[in-house]
C-alpha positions in Angstrom: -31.8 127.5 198.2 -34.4 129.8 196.8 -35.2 132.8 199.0 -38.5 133.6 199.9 -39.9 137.6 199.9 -43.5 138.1 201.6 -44.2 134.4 201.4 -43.3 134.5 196.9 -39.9 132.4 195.7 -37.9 134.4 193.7 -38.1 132.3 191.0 -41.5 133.1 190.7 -40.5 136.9 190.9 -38.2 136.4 187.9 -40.8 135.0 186.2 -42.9 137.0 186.1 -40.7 140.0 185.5 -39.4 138.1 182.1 -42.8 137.6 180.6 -44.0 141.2 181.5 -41.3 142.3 179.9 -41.8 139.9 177.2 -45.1 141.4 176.9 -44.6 145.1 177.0 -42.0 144.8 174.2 -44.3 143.4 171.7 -47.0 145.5 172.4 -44.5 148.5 172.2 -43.3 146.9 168.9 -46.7 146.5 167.7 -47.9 150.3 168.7 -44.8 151.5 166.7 -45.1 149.6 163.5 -49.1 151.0 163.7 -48.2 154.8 164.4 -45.5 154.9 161.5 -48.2 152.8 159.0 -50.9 155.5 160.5 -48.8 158.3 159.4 -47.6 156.8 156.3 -51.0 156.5 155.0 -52.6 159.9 156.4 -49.9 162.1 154.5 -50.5 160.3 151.7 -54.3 160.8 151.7 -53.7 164.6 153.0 -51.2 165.4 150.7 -48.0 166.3 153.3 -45.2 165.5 150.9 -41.4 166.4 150.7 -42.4 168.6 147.9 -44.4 170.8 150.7 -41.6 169.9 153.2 -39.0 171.7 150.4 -42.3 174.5 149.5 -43.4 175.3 152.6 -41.9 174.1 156.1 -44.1 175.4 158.2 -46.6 174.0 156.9 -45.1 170.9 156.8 -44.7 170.9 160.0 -48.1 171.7 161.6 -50.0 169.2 159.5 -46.9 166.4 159.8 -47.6 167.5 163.8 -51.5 167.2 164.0 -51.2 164.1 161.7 -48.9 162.4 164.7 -51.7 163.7 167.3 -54.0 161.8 165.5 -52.0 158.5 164.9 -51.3 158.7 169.0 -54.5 159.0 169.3 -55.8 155.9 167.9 -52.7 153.5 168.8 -53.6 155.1 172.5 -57.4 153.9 172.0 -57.0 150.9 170.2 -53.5 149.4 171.4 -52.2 150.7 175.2 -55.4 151.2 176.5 -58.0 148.8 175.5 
């Protein structure tokens, strides 16, 4: 017998909870194969390589850190909450 909770069957309830989840994992798959591609691409464009990593760490390190701003950014906008 299927147990009822505020007039829902749990069945429903399970449901529902599998295909959210379902959900939520592909869209947190998809937001992280678009910020590492985001990064990828803006350190190429800027420059930030492992040669300035080796040169010059902090400055590796602030632009590697505004760089992941940005890509948060846009996966934010375009991705979690569109």
């Amino acid at each position: 017998m299927i147990k009822m909770v505020c007039g829902i069957n749990c069945r429903e309830i399970i449901i529902s909870f599998v295909l959210l989840n379902s959900y939520l994992a592909a869209v947190d798959k998809q937001a992280k194969d678009m910020f590492l591609r985001l990064v990828k691409q803006m350190a190429k464009r800027e420059g930030v390589t492992e040669w300035l990593k080796a040169d010059n760490q902090m400055e590796w390190v602030k632009k590697m850190g505004n760089i992941h701003a940005r890509a948060r950014e846009i996966v934010n906008a375009e991705l979690i909450f569109s």
